[in-house]
Backbone bond lengths (Angstrom), bond angles and torsions (degrees), N, CA, C in turn:
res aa  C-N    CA-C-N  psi(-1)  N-CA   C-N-CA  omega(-1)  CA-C   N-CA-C  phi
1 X - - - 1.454 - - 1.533 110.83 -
2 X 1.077 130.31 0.65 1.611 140.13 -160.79 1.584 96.59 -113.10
3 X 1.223 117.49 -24.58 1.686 103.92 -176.61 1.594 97.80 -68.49
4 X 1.741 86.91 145.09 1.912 110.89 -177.97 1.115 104.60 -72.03
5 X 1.478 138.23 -17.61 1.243 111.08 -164.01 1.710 96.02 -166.20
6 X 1.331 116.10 -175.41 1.521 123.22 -179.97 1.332 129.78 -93.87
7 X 1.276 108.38 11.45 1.602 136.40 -176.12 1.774 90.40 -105.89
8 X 1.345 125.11 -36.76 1.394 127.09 -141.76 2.050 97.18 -87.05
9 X 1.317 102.26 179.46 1.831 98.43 -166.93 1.478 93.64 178.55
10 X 1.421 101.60 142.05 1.479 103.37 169.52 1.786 109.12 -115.31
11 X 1.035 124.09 166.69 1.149 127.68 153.01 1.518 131.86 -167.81
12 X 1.081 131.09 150.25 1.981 158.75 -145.13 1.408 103.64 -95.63
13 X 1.213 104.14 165.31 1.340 110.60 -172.01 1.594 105.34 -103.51
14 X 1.193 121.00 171.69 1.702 105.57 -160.10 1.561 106.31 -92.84
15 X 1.495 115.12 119.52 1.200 112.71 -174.71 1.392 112.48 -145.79
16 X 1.279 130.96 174.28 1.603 134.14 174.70 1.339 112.84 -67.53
17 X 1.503 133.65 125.26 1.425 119.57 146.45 1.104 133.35 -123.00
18 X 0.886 117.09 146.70 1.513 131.75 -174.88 0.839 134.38 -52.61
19 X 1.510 133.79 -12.83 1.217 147.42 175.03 1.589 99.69 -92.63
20 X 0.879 133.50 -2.89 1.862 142.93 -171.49 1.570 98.88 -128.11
21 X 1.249 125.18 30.41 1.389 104.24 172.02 1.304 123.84 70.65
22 X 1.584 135.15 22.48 1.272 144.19 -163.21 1.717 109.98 54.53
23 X 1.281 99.87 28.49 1.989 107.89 -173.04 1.837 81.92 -67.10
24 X 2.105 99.41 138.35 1.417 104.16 153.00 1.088 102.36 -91.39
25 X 1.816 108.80 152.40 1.267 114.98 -151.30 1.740 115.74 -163.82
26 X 1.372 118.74 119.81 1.543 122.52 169.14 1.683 115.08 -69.76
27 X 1.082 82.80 112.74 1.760 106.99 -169.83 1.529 97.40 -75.55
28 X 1.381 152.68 140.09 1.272 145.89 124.65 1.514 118.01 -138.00
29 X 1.457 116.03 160.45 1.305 111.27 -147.40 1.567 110.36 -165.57
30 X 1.405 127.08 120.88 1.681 126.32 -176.94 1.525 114.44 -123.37
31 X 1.125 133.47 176.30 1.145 135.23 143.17 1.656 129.12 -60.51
32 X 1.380 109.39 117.12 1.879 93.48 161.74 1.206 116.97 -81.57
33 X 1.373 123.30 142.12 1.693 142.83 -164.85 1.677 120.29 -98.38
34 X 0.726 132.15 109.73 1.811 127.62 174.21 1.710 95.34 -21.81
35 X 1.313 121.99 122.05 1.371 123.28 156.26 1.997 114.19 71.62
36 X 1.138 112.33 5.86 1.249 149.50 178.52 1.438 110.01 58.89
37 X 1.441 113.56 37.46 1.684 150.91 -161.29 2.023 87.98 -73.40
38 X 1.556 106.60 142.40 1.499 102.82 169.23 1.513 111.70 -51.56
39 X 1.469 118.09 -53.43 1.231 134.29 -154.45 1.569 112.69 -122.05
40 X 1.406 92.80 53.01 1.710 105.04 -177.10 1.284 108.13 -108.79
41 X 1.261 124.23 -177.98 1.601 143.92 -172.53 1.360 98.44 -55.62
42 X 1.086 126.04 115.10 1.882 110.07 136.03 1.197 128.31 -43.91
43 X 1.533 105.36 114.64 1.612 102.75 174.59 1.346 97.41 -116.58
44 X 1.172 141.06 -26.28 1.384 126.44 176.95 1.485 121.35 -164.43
45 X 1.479 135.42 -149.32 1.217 128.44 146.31 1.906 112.44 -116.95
46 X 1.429 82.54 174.94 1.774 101.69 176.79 1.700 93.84 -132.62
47 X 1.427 129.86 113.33 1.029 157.73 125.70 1.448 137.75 -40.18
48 X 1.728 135.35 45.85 1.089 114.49 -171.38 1.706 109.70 -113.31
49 X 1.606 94.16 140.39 1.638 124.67 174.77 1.374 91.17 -86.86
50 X 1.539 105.00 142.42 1.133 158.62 -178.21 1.706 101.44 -104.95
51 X 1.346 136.62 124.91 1.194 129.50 150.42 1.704 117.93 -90.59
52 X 1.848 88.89 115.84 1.728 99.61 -162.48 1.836 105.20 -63.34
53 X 1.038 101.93 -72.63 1.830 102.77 -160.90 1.627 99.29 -35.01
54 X 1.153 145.42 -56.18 1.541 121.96 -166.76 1.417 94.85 -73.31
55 X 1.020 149.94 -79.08 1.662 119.60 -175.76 1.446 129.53 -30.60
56 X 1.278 120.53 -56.92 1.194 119.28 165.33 1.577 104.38 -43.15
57 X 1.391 125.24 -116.25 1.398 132.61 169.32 2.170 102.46 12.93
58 X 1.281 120.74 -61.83 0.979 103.37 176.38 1.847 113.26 -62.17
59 X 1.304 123.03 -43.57 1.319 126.00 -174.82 1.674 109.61 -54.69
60 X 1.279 144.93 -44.93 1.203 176.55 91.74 1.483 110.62 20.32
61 X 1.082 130.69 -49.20 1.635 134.70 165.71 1.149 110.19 -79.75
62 X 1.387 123.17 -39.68 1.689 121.59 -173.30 1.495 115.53 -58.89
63 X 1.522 109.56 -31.50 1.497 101.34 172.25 1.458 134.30 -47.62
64 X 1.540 112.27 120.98 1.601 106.87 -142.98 1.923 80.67 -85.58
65 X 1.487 109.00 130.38 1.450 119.68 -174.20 1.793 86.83 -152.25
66 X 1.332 84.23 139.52 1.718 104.80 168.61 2.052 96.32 -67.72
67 X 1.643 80.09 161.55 2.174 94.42 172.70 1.476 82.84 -45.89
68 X 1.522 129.26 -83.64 1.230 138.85 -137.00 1.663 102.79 -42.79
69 X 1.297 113.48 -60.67 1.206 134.36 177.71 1.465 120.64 -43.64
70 X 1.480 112.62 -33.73 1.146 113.48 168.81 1.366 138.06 -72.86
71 X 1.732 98.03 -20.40 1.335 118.79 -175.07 1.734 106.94 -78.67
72 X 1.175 99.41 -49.62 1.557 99.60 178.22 1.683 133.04 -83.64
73 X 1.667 92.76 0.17 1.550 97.96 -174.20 1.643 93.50 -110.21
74 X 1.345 89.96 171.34 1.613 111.01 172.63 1.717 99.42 -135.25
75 X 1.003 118.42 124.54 1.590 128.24 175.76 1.649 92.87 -109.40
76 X 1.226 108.84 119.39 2.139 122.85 165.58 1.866 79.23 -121.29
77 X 2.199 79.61 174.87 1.334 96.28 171.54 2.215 64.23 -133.62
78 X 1.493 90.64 162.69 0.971 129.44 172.93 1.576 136.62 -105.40
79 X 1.139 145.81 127.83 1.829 130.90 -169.33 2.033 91.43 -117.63
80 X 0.769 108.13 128.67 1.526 154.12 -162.78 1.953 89.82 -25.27
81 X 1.337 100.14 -23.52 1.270 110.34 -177.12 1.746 114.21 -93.91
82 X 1.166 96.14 20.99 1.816 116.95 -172.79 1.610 105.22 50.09
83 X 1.456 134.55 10.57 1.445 111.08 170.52 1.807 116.34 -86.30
84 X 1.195 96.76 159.61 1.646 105.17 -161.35 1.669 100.94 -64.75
85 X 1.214 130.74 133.71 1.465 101.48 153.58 1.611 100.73 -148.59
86 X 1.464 116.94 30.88 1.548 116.00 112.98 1.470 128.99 -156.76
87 X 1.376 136.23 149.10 1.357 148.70 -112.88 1.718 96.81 -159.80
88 X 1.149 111.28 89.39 1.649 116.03 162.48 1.672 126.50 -39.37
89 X 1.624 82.57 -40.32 2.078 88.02 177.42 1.677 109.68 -100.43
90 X 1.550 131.01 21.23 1.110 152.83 -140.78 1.773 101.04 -16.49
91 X 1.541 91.77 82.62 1.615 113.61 167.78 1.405 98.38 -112.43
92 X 0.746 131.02 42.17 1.395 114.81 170.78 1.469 118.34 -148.89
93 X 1.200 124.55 119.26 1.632 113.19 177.15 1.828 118.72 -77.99
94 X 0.839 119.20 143.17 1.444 123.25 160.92 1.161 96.25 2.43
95 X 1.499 143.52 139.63 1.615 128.43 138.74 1.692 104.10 114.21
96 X 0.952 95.20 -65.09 1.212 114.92 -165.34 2.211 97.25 -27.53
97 X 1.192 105.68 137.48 1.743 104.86 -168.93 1.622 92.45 -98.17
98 X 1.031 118.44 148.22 1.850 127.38 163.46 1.690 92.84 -125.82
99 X 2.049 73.77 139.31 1.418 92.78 -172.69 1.652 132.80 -86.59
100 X 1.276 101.69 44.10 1.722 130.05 156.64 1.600 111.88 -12.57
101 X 0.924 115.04 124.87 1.686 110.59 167.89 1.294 103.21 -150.97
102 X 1.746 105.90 92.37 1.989 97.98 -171.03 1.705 85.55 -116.94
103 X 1.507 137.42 31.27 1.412 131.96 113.22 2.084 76.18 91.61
104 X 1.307 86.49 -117.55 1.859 101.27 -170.84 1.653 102.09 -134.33
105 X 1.659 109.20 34.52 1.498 121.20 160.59 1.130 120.86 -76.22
106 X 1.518 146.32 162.37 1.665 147.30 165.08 1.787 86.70 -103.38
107 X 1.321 118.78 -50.53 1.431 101.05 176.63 1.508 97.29 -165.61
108 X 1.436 123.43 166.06 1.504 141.33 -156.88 1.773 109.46 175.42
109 X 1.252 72.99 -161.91 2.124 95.58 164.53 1.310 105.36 172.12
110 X 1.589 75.63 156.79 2.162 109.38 -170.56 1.882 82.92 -110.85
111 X 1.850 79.68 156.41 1.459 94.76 -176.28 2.012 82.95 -135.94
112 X 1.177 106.40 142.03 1.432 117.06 -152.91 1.689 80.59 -143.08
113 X 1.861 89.44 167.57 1.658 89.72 -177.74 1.855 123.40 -64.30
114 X 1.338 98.46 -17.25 1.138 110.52 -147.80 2.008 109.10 -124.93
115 X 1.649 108.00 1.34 1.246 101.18 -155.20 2.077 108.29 178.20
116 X 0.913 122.77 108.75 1.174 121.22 148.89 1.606 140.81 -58.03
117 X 1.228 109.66 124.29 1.732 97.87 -165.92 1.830 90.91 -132.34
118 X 1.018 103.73 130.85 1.418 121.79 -166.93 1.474 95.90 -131.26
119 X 1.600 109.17 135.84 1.090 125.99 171.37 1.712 149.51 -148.62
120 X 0.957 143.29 -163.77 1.493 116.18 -169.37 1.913 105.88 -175.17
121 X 1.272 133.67 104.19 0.802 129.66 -165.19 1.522 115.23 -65.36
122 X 1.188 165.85 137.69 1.464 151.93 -132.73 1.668 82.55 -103.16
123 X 1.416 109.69 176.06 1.394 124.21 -167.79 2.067 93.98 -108.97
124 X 1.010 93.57 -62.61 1.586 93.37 -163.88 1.475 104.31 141.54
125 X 0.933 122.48 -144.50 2.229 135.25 175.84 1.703 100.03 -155.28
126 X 1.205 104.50 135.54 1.952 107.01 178.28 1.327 114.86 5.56
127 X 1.285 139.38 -86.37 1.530 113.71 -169.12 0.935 96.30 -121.55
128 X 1.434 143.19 41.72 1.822 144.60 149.32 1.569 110.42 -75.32
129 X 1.200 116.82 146.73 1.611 82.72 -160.77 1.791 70.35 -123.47
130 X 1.407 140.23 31.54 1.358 160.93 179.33 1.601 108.18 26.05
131 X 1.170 117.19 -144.34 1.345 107.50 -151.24 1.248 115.11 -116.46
132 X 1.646 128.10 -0.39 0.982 156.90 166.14 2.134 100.02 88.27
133 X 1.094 98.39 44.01 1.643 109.28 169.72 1.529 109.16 -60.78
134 X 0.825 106.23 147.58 2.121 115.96 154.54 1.439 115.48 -109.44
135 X 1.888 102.84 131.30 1.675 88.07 146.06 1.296 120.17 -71.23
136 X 1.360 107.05 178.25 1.398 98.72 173.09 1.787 101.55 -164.38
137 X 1.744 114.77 142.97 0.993 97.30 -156.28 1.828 81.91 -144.90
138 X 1.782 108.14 105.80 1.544 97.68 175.43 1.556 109.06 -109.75
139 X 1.682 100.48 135.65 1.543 101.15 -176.83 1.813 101.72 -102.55
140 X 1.668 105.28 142.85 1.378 99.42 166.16 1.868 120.59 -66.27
141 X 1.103 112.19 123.03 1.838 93.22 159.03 1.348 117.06 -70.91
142 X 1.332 112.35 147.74 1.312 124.63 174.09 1.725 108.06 -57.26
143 X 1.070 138.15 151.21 1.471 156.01 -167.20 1.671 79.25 -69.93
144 X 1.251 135.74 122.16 1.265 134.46 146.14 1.829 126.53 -100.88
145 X 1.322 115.41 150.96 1.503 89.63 171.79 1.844 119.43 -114.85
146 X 1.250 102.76 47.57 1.458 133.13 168.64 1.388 102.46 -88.91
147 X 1.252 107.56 132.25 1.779 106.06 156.39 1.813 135.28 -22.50
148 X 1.152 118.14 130.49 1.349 115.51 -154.86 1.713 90.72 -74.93
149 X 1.730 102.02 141.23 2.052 97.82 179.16 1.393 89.43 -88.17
150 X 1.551 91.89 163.49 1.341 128.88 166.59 1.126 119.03 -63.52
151 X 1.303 146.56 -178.61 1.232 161.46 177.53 1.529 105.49 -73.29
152 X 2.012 141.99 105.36 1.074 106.27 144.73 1.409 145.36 -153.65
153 X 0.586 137.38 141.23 1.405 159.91 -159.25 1.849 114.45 -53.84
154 X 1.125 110.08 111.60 1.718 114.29 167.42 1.171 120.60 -156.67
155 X 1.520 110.30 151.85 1.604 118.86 -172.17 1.653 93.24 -99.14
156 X 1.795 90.17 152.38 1.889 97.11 171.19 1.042 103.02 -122.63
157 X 1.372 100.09 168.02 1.703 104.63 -149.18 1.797 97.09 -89.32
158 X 1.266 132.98 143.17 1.611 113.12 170.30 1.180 114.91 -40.50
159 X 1.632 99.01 152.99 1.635 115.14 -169.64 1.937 105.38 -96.19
């Protein structure tokens, strides 16, 4: 009821509700307008859920990755608050936080002893300026018997 105008929209971060059966779920939500006028009366709201896992699940598979690639990576999307809320190898429950640290990056990758994690802050759609999500894409390294690397850190250049 607080949006200024009939262009305007709010929306939630993706979570279970209760009124849906614990459904995870894309929340979005506007004002209805006298006569469906930009700058008409409030008469009420419009409330529509999104059912998350088949969007997600499609967002999450689409990543074009070889067999090999698939086996050793994990593709999530992330909500601004680093918890997973979707998971290619579906290890992850709702909530669950990944331990992301892209500092004052839009997107990069860390190289860890054990794993590359590459990532990319989402853009939004034309004038959504979205929710500040990440992809995120961690590959296992193969077991090497070289010294374990360090932690490291690099920017990529825009795509």
């Amino acid at each position: 009821m607080r949006t200024a105008t009939g262009d305007d929209f709010t929306v939630a971060d993706i979570a279970r509700n209760t009124q849906l059966d614990e459904a995870a779920v894309a929340t979005y939500a506007t004002a209805i307008r006298e006569e469906g006028r930009f700058d008409g009366e409030l008469l009420g709201v419009l409330g529509i859920f999104f059912g998350w896992p088949p969007q997600a699940g499609t967002v999450v598979s689409g990543v074009g990755l070889s067999d090999e690639g698939r086996e050793t990576s994990r593709v999530m999307l992330l909500d601004a608050k680093h918890r997973i809320i979707a998971d290619s190898r579906s290890e992850a429950t709702l909530g669950e936080t990944y331990p992301l640290a892209p500092e004052a990056r839009k997107r990069g990758y860390d190289i860890y002893d054990d794993r590359i994690v590459a990532f990319a802050e989402t853009p939004g759609y034309e004038t959504y300026a979205g929710l500040g999500w990440y992809g995120v894409i961690e590959y296992r390294l193969k077991a090497s018997a070289g010294a374990p690397r360090r932690r490291e850190s690099a920017k990529l250049a825009a795509l």
